[in-house]
N, C-alpha and C positions, 0 to 999 in steps of 0.2 A: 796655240801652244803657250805653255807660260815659263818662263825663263824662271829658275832654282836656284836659290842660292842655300851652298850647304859649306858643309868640312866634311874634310876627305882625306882619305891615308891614301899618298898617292904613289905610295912605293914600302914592300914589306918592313912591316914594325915599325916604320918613321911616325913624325907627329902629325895630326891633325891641320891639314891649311884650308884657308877659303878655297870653296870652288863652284864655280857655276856651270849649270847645263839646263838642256830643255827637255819638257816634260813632251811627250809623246799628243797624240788627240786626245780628248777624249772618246771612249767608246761608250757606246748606249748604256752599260750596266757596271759603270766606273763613277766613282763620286773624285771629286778632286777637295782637299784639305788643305787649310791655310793651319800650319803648325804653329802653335803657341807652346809648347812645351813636350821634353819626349825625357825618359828617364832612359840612367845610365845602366845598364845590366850587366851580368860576368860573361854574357853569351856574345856580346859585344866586344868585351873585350878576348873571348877567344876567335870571332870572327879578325879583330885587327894582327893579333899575332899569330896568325895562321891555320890556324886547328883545322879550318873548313878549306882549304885550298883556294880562296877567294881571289879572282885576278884583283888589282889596283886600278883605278881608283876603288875605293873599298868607303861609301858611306853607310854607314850604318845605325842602329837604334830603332827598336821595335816596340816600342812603350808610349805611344803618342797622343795627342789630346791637343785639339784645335776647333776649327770652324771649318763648314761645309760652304764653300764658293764655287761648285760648279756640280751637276748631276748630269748624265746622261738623259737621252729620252725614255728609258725605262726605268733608270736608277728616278726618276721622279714619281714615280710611281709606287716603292717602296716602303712609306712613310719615313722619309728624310727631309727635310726642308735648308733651302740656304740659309747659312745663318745659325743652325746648330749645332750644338758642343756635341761634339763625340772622340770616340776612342779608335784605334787601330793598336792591333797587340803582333804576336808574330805571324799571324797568316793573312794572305791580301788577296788571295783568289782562291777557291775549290769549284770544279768542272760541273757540279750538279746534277751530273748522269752517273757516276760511279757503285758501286753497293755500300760503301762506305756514305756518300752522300747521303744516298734514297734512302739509308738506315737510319738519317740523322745524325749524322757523326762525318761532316764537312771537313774537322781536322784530320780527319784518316785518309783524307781525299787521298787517290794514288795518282793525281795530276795536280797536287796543292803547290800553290807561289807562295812564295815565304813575303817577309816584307825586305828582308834583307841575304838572303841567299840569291845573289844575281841581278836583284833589286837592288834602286837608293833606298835608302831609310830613310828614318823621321832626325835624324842629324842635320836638316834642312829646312827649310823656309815652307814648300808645299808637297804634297803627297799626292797619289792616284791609289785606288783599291779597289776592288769588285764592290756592289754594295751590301750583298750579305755582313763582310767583315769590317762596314762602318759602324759602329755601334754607338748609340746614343748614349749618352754620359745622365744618369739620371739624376731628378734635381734627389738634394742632401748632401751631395759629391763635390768635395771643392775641385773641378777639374784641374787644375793648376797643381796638385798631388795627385792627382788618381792613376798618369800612366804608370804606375809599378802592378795596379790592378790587373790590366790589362796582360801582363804577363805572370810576376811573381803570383798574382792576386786568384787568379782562374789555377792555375798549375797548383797550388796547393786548396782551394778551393774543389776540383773537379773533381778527386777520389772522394770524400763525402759523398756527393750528391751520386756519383757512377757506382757506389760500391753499398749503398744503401746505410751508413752508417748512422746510429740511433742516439738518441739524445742519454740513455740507457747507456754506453758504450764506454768504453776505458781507452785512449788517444795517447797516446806517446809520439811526441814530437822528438825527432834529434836534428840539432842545430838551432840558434834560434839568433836569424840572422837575415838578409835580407828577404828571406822564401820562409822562413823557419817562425819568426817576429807575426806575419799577416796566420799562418797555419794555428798557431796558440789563439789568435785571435778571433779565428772562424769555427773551428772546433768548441771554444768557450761558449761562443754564442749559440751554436749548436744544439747545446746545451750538455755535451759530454765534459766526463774528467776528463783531465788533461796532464799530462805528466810533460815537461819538459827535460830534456837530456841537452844539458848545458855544458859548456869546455869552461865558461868563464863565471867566475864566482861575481865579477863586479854589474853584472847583468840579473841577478838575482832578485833582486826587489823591483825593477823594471818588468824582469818577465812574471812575475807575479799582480805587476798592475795591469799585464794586456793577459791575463787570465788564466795562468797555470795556476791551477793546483796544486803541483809536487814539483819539485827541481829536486834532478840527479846529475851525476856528473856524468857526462858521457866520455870521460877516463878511467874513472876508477870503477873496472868491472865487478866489483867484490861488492858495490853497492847494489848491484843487479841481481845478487845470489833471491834478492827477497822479492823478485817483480816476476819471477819464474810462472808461464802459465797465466797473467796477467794482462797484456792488450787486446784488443777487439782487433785492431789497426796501428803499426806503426811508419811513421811519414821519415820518410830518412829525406832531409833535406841537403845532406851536405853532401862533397864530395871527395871526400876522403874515406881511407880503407880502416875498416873498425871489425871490429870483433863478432862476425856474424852469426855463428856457431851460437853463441848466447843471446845474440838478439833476438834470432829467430824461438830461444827457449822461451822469451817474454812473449811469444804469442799464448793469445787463450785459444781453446780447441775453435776449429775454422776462421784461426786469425788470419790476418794479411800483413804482409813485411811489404812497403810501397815505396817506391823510389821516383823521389820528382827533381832530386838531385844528381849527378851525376858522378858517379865512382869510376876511374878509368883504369883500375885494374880488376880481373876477372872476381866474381864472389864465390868462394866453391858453397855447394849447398849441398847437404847430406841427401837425401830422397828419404831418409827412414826419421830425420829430425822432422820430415815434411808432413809424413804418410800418416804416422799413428796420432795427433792433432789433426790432423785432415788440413794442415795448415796449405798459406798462399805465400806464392812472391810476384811482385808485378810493378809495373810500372806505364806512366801516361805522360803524354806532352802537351802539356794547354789544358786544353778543353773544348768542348763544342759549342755551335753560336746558340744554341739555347741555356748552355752551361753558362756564356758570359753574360746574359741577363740573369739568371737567377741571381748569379754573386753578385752580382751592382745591387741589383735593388738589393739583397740580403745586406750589402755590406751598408747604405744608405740606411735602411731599415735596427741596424745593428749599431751604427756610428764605429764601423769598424776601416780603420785606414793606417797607410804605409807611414812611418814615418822616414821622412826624408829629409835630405839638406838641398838647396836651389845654391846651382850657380847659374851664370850669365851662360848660353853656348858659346861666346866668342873667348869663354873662358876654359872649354872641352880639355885642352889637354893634364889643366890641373886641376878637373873633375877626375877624370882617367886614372892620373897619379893617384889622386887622394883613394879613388876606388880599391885598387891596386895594392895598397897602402895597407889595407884593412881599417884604414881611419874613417868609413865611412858607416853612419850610425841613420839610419839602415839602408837604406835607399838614396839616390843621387837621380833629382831632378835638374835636366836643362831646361830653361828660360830662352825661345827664340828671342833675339836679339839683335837679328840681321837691318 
């Protein structure tokens, strides 16, 4: 066993302290991971102020990027080797017998382990994972930025490739922001238009060098009178309540309206705004582990990456703030540090 050293909320809503524990055996089809770096996420920070009912101690971060120091006797078998960079994102175990599995879709497991729902997370020193959900970090990749990939990166990544979308295709992002930032980014490279629906005017020339096309305000709904009938697909990344009724009117016939953000109050949706465009509403969480090799190598292949700020981890609680803050431009990676 190997003794953990992490930060840990050890009582609801309080700060981040050291904490140590031990890591269970390993089992035959588990890799263990020496964490060099895990990024900070909003999902993170609703796992520490309750949202998920988490008992305390409560470690968390699911965005991780380290070294392989120990493989089971089958997990060696995998093509894993000690010693190499890889990733872990939000799922750490799927049963492999499911219909979901045998379909190829591992995240739909109906037995999936999260890495941080009843798990430690990557807020610590070493990990454990099934080996499926080790993923090798491909070279191009500065791993030291890439765990936002592993979440943000696949999550707006995986409707492309799951929904068949065309280089041909017209892409309206709304939000563009830590999820919202990498989505203009893979949709450009794509090779689709890309329309950005932005709150903030001072992000304008920014989101136009990671590849939009068009910036609209995603306030002022009178600007949307003229995109009527207009996306293939739109990625709502954010999670506030906007004006659906009209959004859903920017679909083009058999568009899709896709949700990889979270809205937590109800969406009402007409059936007749649906019916006669034959339009879609849907939404995904992640991705599958063949979806997270396509996006690495694509995003390698593309020079497409998160941009982040690094702090130290033994610096967590004012990474946290700053997250929290909205002063954080786009992504916040931890630095192990222990």
């Amino acid at each position: 066993m190997s003794t953990v050293n992490a930060w840990a909320q050890m009582e609801p809503k309080g700060k981040l302290v050291p904490y140590t524990y031990e890591l269970s055996p390993l089992t035959s089809e588990e890799v263990e991971v020496e964490i060099d770096n895990c990024g900070l996420c909003h999902t993170d920070l609703s796992a520490l102020n309750g949202d998920f009912g988490l008992p305390n101690p409560i470690v968390a971060g699911h965005e991780i990027t380290g070294r392989i120091v120990a493989l089971g006797e089958i997990a060696k078998n995998k093509g894993l080797a000690i010693g190499q960079t890889v990733g872990i994102g939000w799922n750490r175990e799927s049963c492999g017998h499911c219909d979901p599995c045998l379909d190829g879709d591992p995240h739909l497991c109906v037995n999936l382990k999260t890495t941080i729902l009843g798990n430690n997370g990557g807020f610590a020193s070493r990990i454990k994972a099934h080996w499926l959900w080790v993923i090798p970090v491909p070279e191009g990749l500065n791993a030291a930025d890439a765990g936002p990939l592993f979440c943000a990166g696949i999550t707006v990544f995986y409707p492309l490739l799951e929904y068949g979308v065309k280089p041909t295709d017209k892409v309206a992002v709304f939000g563009i922001g830590g999820l919202g930032h990498l989505a203009v980014q893979f949709a450009h490279a794509w090779g689709s238009e890309v329309t950005a629906f932005s709150s903030t005017a001072a992000k304008h020339d920014e989101t136009l060098q990671l590849g939009a096309d068009h910036i609209v305000s995603s306030r002022d709904t009178a600007e949307w009178e003229a995109l009527k009938g207009k996306f293939d697909i739109i990625i709502v990344t954010v999670s506030v309540t906007l004006d659906w009724d009209k959004i859903i009117a920017m679909l083009a016939p058999k568009g899709r309206l896709h949700f990889v953000g979270i809205p937590y109050d109800s969406i009402p949706v007409s059936v007749l705004s649906l019916l006669i465009p034959q339009t879609n509403v849907s939404a995904s969480p992640a991705g599958s582990r063949s979806a997270f090799n396509t996006m690495l190598r694509f995003a390698a292949r593309h020079n497409i990456r998160a941009m982040v700020e690094h702090f130290p981890m033994s610096r967590i609680n004012d990474a946290i703030e700053h997250l929290e803050s909205g002063k954080a431009n786009y992504r916040v990676v931890l630095d192990a540090d222990f």
